[in-house]
C-alpha positions in Angstrom: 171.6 163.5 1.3 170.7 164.0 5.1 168.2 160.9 6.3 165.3 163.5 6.1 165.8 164.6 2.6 165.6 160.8 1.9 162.4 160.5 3.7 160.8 163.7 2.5 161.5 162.1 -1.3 160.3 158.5 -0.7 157.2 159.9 0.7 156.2 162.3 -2.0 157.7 159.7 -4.2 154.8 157.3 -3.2 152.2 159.6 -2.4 152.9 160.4 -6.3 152.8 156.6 -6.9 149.7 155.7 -4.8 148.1 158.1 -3.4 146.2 159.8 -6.8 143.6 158.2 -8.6 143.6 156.8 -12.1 142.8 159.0 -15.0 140.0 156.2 -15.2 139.1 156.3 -11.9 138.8 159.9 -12.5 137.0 159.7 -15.7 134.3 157.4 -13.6 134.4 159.4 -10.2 135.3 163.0 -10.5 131.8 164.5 -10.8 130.4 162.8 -8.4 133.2 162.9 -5.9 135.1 166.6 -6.2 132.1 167.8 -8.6 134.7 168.7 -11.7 134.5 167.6 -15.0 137.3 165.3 -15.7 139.1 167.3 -17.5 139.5 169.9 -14.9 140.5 166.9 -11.9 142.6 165.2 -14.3 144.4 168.8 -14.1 144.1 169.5 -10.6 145.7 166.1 -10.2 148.6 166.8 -12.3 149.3 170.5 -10.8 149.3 168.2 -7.3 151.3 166.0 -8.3 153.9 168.8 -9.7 153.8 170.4 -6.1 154.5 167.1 -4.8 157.6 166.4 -6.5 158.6 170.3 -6.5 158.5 169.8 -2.6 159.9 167.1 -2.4 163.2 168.3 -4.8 163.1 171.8 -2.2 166.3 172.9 -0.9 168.0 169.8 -2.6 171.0 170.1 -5.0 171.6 167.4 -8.0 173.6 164.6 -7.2 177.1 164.4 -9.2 177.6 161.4 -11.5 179.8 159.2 -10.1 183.1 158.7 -11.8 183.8 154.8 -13.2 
């Protein structure tokens, strides 16, 4: 894994870790702060986060297991 590739996954990696609310934070906000029902943010968050980690993954092959 080229020092990009590594960078490109630690950074969705977090941005998946920190960077979306709570599904209580989105319970308490969403209406007032995208105007959606939580139900549909709660989805919208997990479709971003699935493009997150789908772009992260992109052009990437599976590491082999390591023999012991």
């Amino acid at each position: 894994m080229t020092g990009d590739q590594q960078r490109r996954m630690y950074d969705a990696l977090k941005r998946i870790a920190r960077g979306y609310q709570t599904p209580d934070q989105l319970r308490r906000g969403s209406e007032k702060q995208y105007g959606l029902d939580y139900t549909e943010a709660l989805e919208y968050a997990y479709e971003n986060m699935q493009q997150d980690a789908r772009n992260a993954i992109k052009g990437l092959r599976r590491p082999r297991e390591s023999k012991s």
